[in-house]
C-alpha positions as CSV (number, residue, x, y, z in Angstrom):
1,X,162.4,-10.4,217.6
2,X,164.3,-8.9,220.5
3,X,167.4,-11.4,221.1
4,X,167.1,-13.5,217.8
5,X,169.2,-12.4,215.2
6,X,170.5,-14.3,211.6
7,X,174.3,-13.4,211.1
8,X,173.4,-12.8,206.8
9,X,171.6,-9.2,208.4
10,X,174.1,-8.0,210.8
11,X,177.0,-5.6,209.5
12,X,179.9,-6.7,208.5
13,X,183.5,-4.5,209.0
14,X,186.4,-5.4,207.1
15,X,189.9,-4.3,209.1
16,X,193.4,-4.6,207.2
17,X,196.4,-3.5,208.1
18,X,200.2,-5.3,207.3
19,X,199.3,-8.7,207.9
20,X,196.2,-8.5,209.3
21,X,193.3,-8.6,207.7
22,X,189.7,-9.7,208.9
23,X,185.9,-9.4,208.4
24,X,184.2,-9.4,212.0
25,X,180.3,-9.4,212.9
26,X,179.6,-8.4,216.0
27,X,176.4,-11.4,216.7
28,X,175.9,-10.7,219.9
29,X,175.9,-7.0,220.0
30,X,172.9,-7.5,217.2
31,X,171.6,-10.5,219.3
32,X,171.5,-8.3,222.7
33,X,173.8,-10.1,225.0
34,X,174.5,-8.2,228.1
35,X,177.8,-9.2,230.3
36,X,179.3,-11.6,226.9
37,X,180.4,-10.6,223.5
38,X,179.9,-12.9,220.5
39,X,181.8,-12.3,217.2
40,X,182.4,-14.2,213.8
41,X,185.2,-13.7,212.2
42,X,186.6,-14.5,208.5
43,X,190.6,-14.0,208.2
44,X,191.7,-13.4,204.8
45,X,194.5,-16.4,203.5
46,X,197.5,-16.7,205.5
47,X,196.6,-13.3,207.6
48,X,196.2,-13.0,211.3
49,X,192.9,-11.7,212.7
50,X,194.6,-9.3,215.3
51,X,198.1,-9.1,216.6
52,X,199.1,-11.2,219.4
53,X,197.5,-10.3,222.3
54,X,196.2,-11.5,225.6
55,X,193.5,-9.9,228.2
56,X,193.9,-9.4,231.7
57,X,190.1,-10.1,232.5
58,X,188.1,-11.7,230.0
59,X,188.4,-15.0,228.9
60,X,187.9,-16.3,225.1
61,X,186.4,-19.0,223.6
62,X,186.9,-20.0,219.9
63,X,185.0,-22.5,217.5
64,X,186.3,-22.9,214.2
65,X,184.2,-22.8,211.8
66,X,185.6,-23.2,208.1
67,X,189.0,-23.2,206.5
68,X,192.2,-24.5,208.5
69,X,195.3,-22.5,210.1
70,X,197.6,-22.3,213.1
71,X,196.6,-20.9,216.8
72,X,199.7,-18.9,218.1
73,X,200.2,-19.3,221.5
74,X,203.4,-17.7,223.3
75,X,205.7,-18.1,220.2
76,X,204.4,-21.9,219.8
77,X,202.0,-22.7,216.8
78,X,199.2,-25.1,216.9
79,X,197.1,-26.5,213.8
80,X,193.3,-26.0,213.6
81,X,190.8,-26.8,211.7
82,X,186.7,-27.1,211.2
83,X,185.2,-28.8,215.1
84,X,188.1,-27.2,216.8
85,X,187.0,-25.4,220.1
86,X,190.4,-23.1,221.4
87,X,190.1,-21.7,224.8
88,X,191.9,-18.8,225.9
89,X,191.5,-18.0,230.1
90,X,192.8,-14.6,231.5
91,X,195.5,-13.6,232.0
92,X,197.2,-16.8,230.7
93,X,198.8,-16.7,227.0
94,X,199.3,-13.9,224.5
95,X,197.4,-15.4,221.0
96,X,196.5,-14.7,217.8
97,X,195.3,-17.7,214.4
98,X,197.0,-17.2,211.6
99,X,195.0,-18.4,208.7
100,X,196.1,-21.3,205.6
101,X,195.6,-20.9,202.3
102,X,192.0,-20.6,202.2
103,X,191.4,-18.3,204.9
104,X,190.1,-19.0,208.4
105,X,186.5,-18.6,209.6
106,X,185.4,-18.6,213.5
107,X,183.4,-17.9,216.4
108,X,184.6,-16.1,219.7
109,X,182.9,-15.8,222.4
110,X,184.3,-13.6,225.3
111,X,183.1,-12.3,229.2
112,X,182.8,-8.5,229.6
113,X,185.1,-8.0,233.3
114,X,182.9,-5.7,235.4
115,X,186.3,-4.5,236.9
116,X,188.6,-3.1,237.7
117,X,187.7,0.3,236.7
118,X,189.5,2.2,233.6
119,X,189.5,5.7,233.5
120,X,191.4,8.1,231.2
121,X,192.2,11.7,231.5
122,X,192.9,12.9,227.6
123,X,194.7,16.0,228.1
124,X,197.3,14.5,230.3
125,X,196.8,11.0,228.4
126,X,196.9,9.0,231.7
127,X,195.0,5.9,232.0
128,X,194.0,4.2,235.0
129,X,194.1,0.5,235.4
130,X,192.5,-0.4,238.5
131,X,195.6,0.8,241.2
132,X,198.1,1.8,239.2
133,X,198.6,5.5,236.6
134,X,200.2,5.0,233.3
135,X,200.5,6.8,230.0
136,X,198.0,5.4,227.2
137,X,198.7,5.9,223.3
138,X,195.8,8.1,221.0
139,X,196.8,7.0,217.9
140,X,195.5,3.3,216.6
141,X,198.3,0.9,218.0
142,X,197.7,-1.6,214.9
143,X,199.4,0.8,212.5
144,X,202.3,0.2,215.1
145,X,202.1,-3.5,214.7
146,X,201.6,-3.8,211.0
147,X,205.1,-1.8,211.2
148,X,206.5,-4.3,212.8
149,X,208.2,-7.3,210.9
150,X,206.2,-10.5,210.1
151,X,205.2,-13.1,213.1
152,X,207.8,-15.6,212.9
153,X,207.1,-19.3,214.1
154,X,208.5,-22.6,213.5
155,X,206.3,-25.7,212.6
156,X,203.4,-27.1,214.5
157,X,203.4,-28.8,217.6
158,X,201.6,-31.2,219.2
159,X,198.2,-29.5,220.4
160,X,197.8,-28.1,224.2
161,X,195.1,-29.3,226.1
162,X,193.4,-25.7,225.5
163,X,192.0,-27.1,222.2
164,X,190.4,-29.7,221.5
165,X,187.6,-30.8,218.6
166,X,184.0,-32.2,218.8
167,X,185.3,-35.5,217.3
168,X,188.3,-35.9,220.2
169,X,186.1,-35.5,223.6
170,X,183.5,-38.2,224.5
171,X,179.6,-37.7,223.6
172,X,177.2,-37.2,225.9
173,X,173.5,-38.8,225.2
174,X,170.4,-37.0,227.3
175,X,166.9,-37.5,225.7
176,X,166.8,-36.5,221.8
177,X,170.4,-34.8,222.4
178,X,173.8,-35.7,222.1
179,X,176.3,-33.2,223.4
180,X,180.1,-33.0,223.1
181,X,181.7,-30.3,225.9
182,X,184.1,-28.1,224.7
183,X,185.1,-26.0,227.2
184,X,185.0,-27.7,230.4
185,X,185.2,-26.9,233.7
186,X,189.4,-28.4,233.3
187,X,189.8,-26.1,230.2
188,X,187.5,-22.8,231.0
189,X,187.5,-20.7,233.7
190,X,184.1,-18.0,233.5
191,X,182.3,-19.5,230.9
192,X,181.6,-22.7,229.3
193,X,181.1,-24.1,225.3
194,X,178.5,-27.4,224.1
195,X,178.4,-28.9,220.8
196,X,174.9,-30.0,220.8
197,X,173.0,-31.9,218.0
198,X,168.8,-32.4,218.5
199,X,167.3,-35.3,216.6
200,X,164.8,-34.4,214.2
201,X,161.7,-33.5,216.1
202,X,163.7,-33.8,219.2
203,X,164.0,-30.8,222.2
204,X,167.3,-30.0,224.2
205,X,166.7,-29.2,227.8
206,X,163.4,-28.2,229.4
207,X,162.4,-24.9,229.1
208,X,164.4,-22.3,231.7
209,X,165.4,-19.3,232.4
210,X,168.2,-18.2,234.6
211,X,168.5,-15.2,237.1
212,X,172.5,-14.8,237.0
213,X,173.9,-16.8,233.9
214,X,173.9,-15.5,230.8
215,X,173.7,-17.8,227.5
216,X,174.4,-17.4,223.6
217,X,172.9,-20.2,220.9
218,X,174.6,-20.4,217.5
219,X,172.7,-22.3,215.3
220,X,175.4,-24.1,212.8
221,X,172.9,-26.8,211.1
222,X,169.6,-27.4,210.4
223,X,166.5,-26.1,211.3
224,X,163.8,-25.7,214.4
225,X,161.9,-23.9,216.8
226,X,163.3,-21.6,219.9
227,X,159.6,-21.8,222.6
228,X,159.6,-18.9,224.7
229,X,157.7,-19.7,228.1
230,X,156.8,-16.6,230.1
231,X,157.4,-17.4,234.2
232,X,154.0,-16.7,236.3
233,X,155.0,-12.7,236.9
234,X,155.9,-12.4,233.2
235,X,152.5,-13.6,232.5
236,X,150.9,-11.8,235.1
237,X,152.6,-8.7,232.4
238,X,151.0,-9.5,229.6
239,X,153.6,-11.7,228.2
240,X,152.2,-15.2,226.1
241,X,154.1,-18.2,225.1
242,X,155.7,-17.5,221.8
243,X,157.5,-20.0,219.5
244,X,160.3,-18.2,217.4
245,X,161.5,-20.3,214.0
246,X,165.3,-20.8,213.6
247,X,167.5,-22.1,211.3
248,X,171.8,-22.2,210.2
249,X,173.1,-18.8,210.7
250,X,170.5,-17.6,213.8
251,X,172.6,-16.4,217.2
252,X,169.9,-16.7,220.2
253,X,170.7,-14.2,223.1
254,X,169.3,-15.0,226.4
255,X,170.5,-12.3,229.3
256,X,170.4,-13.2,232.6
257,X,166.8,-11.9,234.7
258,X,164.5,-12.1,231.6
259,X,162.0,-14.1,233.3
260,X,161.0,-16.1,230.2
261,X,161.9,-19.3,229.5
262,X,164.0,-20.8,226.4
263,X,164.0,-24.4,224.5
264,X,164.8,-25.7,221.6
265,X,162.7,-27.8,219.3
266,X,164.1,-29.5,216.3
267,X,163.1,-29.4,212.6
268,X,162.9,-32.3,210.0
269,X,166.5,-31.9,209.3
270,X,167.6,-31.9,212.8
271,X,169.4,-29.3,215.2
272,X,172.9,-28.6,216.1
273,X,174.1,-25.5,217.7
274,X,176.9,-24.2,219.8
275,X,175.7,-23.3,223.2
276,X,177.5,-20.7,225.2
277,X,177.0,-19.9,229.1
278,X,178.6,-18.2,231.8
279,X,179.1,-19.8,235.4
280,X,177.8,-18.1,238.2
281,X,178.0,-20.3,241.7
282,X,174.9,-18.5,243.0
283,X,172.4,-18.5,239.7
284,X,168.9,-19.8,240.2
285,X,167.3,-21.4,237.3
286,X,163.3,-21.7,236.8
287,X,161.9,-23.9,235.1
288,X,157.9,-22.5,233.8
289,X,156.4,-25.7,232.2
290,X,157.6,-27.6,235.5
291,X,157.3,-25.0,238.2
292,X,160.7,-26.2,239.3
293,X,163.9,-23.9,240.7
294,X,167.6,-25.3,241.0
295,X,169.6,-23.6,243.5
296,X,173.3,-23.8,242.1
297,X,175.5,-23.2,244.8
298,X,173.5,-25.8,247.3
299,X,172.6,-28.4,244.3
300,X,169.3,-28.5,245.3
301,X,166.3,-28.4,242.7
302,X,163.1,-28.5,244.2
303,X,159.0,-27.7,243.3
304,X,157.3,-24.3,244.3
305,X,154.3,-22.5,244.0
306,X,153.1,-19.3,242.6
307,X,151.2,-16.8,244.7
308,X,150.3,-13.7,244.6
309,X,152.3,-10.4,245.8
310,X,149.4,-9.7,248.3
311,X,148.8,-13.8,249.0
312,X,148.6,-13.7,253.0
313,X,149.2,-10.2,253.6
314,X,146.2,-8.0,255.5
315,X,143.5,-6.6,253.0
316,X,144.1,-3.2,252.3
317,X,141.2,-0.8,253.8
């Protein structure tokens, strides 16, 4: 099923090097996410997954999965542990986990910058970032680091406001859901992260589908149903309303444009996911079983109805 994917079938690649070491699954390249990435990653004991590092563009978003550790941020070292949601905006703090004794398992989720351009001219090994010409290494930079001596820090301290677990932030009750936001609109700049847990036999929100924002579902518990409702063009395809079963482990991909809506159903054991989406100011949202649309910028959601392409025009001769 094109965007539905269980993280036990996609491929797993194993990287070690010095104090590195790490197992990665790339989810949502398997999934088919479009402008995000969506990775899990398992850090060996007391390894880092990468070397401290930070992006100019894209923003990260980490939920902890298993196993406890430290988040290095800027020389400063900050505990983790299962619940914890770390976000990492642009452009802000060079990072890297370091993992405890019995390794470190997580989620990241992470925006793909459109710009600015990069461009790299291999027999002069120039690289172009955006305005400016510089000289870019061929070789893989991580034998470099794992030169390099051991990350030194001191003991933990008290945990920035970037991170933050389900248990600490206050529950949100809507319907058959409860909901715990991670990363906020205060914490997260392009993107945002739910906790969300569906009562047995329970749905999330209404079916929708969104013409701008992209989201990612990672199921973490449980057991349920993802509906699929086609909008009135879809239909008008050939497309039929389709009910896809999901369980612990399943990463739900839901690009922008698809013109089919998504919902969540819960099981007899119940429902609880992660759910990941990007903010765009100007995304519309449809919703099929309601024939509503929300305008996002004007915060205006109002009723509409379906016509035809050729509804008022001139018969054709």
């Amino acid at each position: 099923m094109t965007g539905v994917v269980h993280w036990d079938d996609v491929e797993q690649h194993h990287r070690a090097k010095g104090e590195m070491d790490a197992t990665w699954q790339l989810l949502g390249h398997a999934a088919g996410t479009v402008g995000v990435g969506v990775n899990r990653v398992r850090v060996a004991p007391a390894r880092l997954p990468t070397p401290p590092h930070s992006h100019w563009a894209s923003e990260e978003v980490f939920f902890v999965l298993a196993g406890y550790g430290l988040a290095w941020q800027d020389g400063a070292v900050h505990e983790v542990r299962p619940g914890d949601c770390v976000v990492q905006r642009a452009s802000e703090s060079e990072h890297t986990f370091v993992a405890g004794d019995q390794g470190l398992e997580y989620i990241v989720f992470g925006t793909r910058p459109h710009g600015p351009e990069l461009a790299w001219l291999p027999r002069s090994s120039a690289l172009l970032a955006g305005n400016v010409w510089t000289t870019a290494r061929t070789d893989d930079p991580w034998e470099l680091e794992a030169q390099a001596p051991p990350l030194t820090y001191g003991g933990p301290a008290p945990r920035p406001s970037n991170i933050v677990n389900v248990e600490e932030v206050e529950h949100e009750r809507n319907g058959a859901a409860t909901t715990a936001p991670l990363a906020t609109r205060d914490r997260s700049d392009q993107a945002g992260l739910h906790w969300e847990r569906v009562e047995p036999g329970g749905t999330g929100a209404p079916p929708h589908c969104h013409s701008e924002e992209e989201e990612v579902f990672v199921i973490l518990e449980g057991e349920g149903v993802l509906e699929l409702w086609p909008s009135p063009r879809a239909e008008d395809a050939g497309v039929i309303r389709e009910d896809v079963a999901v369980r612990a482990g399943h990463v739900v991909a839901r690009p922008p444009a698809t013109r089919i809506g998504h919902a969540f159903r819960a099981g007899a054991p119940g429902l609880t996911m992660l759910i990941y989406g990007t903010r765009k100011p100007n995304d519309l949202t449809y919703y099929p079983r309601s024939s509503k649309i929300g305008f996002r910028g004007l915060g205006v959601i109002g009723r509409i109805e379906h016509l035809d392409y050729w509804d008022g025009e001139p018969s054709a001769e």
